[in-house]
N, C-alpha and C positions, 0 to 999 in steps of 0.2 A: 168952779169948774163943774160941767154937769159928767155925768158918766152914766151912762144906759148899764140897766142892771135889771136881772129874771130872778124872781126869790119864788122858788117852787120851796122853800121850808115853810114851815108855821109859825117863824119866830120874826120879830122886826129887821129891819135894813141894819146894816152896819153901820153903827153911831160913836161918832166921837164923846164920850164921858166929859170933858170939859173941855171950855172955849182954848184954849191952848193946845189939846191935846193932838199929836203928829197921827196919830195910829186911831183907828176904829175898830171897835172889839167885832170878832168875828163867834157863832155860835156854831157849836157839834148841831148836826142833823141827822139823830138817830133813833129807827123804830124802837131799839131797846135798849138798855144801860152796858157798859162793854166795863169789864173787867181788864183792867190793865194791869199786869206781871213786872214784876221787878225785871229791867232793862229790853223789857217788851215794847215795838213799837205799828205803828199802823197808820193808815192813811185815813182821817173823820169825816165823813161827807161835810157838805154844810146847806146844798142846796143853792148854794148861789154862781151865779151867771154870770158875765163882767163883759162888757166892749169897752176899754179903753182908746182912748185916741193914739196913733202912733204916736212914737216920742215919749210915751209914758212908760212905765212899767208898775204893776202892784207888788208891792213888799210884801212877804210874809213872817213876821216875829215874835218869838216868844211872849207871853203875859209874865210879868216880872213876880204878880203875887204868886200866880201857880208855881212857878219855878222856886220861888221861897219855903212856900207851904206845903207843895205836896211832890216836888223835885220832877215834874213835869214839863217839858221842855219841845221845841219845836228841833226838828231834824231839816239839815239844806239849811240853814238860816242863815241869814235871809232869802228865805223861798223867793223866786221871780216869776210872777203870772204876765205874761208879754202879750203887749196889746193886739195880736191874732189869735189868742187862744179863745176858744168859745166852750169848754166842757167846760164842767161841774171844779169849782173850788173845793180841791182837796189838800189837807191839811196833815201833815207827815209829823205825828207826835209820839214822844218817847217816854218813859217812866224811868228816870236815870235814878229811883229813890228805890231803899230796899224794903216799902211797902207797897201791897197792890193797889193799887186805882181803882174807882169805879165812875167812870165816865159816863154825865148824862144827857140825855135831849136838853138842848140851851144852853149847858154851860158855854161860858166866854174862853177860847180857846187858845185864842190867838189877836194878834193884832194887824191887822192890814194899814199900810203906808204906801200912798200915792206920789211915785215918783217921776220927775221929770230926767232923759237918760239922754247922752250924747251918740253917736256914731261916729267912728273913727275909720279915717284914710288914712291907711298905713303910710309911714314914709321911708322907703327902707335904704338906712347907710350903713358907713364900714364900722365907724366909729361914734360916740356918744360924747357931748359936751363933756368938761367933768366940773366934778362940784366937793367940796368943804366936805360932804358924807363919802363921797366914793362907793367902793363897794362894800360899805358897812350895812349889815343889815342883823339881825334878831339879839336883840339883845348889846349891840356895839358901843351903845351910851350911857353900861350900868344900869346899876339899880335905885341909885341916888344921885 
């Protein structure tokens, strides 16, 4: 799939880390290093541009290491960049860890996922098939 893409940052395109990988690491695009406060959060520039085709949407996902290592996390997640937006990919990240961050130009932030998404036409009745679950729902099938 091609996707048209403006990288006004100084760092490489967004690259999938290995041939299997769903997600392409995305990088902070920042003139200075930002201090991040315990449960402080904020929007990371990245520099990057996106026209996806209708029908698409781009994911946005936490990185699994930073989340481990430094309790850094993505806020709205999974973020949705819908295929008529044209600003700047901005990046909504949290510090849910009780030490500060200091976030730099490059690091990998995040991960983007290029999805294929349906539209629905509503069909509106009085009443719903039923089914084997019913109105079970959080928690209805245990824990075991």
């Amino acid at each position: 799939m091609q996707v048209r893409i403006v990288n006004k940052s100084q760092h490489e395109l967004p690259a999938y880390s290995t041939e299997a990988s769903a997600g392409m690491d995305i990088r902070a695009n920042l003139d200075n290093d930002v201090l991040l406060k315990p449960l402080e959060r904020m929007i990371v520039p990245t520099g990057l541009y996106i026209e996806l085709p209708v029908g698409y949407e781009a994911q946005i996902r936490p990185r699994s290491g930073m989340a481990i290592r430094y309790g850094i996390s993505i806020l709205n997640s999974p973020g949705t960049i819908d295929a008529d937006y044209r600003g700047e990919i901005g990046i909504i990240i949290v510090n849910l860890s009780n030490e500060e961050f200091t976030l730099q130009d490059g690091d990998r932030i995040c991960q983007m996922v290029i999805a294929k998404h349906e539209r629905v036409n509503w069909n509106e009745v009085t009443i719903l098939e039923e089914t084997k679950r019913g109105k079970g729902g959080f928690g209805h099938t245990g824990s075991k």
